[in-house]
N, CA and C atoms as a LAMMPS dump frame, in Angstrom:
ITEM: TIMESTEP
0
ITEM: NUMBER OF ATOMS
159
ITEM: BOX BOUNDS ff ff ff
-5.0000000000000000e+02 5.0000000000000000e+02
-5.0000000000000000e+02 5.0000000000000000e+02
-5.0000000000000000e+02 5.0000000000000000e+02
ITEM: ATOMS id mol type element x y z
1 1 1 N -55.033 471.413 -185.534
2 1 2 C -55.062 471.522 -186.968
3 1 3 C -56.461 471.957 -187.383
4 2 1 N -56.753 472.634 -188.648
5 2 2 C -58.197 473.573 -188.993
6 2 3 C -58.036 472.594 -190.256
7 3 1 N -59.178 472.472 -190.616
8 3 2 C -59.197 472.039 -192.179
9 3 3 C -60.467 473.212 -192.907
10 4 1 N -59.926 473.43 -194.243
11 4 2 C -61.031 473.862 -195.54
12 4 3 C -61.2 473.056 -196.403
13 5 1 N -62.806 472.446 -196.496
14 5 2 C -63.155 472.121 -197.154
15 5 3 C -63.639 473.112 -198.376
16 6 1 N -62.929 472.584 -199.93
17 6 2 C -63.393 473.169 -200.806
18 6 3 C -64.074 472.002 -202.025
19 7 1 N -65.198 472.537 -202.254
20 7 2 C -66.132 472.168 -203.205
21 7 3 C -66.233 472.084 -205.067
22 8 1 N -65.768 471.934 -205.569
23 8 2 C -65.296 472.132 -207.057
24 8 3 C -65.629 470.613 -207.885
25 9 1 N -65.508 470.997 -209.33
26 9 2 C -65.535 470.248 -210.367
27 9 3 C -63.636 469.971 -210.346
28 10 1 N -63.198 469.109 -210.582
29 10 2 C -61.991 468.751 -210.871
30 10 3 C -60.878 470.044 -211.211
31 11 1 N -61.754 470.596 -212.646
32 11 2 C -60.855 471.77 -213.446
33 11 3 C -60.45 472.561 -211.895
34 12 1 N -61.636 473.133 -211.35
35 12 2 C -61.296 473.985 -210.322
36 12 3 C -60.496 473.564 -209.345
37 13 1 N -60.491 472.349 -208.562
38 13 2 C -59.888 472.095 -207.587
39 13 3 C -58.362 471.936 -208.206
40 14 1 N -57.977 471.755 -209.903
41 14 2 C -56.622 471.872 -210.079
42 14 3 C -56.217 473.218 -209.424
43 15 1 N -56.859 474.016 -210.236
44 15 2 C -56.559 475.683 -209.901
45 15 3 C -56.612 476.197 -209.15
46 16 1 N -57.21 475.325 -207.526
47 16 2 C -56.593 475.661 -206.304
48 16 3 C -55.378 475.082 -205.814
49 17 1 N -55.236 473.935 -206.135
50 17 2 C -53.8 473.347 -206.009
51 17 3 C -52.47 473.685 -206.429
52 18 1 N -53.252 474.561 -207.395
53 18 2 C -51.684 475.113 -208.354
54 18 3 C -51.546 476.394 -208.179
55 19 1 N -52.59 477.067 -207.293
56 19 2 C -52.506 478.408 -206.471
57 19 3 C -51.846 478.24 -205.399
58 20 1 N -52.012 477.221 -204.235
59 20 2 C -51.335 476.853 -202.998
60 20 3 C -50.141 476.438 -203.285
61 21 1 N -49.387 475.38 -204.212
62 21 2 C -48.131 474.786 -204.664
63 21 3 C -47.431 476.192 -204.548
64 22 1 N -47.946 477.022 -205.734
65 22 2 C -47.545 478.427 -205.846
66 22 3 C -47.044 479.415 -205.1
67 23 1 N -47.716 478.953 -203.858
68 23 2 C -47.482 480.292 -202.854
69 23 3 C -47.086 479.323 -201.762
70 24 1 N -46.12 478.249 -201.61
71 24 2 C -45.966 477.368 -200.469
72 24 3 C -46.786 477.14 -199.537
73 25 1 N -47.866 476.686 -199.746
74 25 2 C -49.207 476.43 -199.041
75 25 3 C -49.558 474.865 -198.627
76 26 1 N -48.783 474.44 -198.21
77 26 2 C -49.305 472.753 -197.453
78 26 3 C -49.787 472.347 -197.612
79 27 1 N -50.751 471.41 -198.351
80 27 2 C -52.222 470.773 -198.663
81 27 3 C -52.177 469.663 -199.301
82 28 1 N -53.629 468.714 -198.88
83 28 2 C -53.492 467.634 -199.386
84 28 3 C -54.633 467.077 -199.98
85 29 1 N -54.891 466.585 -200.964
86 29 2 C -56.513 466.488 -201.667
87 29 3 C -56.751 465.351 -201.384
88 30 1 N -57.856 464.882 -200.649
89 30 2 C -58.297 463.568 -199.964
90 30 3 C -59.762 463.516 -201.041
91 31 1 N -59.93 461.768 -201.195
92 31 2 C -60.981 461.574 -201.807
93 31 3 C -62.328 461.159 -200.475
94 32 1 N -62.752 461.829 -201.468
95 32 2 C -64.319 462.536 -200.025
96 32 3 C -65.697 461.069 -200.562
97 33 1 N -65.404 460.113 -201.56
98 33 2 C -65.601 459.278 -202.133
99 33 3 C -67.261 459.566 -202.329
100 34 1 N -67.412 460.815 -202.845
101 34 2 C -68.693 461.421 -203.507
102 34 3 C -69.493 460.45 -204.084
103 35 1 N -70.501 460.437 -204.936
104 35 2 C -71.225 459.891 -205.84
105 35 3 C -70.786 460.887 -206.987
106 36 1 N -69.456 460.491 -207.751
107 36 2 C -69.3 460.978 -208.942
108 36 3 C -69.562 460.24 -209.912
109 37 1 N -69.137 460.786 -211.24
110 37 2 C -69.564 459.871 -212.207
111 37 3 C -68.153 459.191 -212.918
112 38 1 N -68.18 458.298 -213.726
113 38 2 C -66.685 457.407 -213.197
114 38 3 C -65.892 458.326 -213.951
115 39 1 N -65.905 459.197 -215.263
116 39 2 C -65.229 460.073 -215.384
117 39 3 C -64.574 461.1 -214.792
118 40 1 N -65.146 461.849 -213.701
119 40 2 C -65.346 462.424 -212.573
120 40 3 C -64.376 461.894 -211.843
121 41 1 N -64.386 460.452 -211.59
122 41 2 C -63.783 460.298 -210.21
123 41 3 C -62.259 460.01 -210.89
124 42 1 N -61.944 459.449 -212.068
125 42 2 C -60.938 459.414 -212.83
126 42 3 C -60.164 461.134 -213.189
127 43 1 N -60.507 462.102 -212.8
128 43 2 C -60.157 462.874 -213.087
129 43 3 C -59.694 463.32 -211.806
130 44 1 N -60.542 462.839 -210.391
131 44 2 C -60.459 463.267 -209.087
132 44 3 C -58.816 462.839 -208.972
133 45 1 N -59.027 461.448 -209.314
134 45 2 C -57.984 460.658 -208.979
135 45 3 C -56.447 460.817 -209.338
136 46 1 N -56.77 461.345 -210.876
137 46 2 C -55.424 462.076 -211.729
138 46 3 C -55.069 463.427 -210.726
139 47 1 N -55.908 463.876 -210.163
140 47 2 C -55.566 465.513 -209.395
141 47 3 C -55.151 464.647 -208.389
142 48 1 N -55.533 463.978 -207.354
143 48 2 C -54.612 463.293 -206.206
144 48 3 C -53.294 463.346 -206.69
145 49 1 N -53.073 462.61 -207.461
146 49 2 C -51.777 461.625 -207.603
147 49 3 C -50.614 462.952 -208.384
148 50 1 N -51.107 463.905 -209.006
149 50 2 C -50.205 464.798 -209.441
150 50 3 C -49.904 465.918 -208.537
151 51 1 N -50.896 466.078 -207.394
152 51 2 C -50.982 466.81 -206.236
153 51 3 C -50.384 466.736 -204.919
154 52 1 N -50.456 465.609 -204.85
155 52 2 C -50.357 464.769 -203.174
156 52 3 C -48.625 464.237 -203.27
157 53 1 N -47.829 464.653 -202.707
158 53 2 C -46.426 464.108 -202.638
159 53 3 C -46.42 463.549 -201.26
């Protein structure tokens, strides 16, 4: 198995998720448990959970 790590603010990492969903692309958004800010990680967390089946 290969993994890509991608780097983004929340907005963006939706708009890769909803590019891959899009094109049947496999993926799974893991929390990398950054030093965000708690807004940040509340937003991380909303993209998991609407992402990750």
């Amino acid at each position: 198995m290969a993994k890509i790590e991608i780097k983004g603010t929340p907005e963006k990492l939706d708009r890769i998720a909803i590019f891959l969903k899009a094109n049947s692309i496999p993926h799974v958004i893991i929390d990398d448990y950054g030093n965000h800010s708690k807004e940040d990680s509340e937003k991380y967390r909303d993209l998991m959970s609407r992402h990750n089946h």
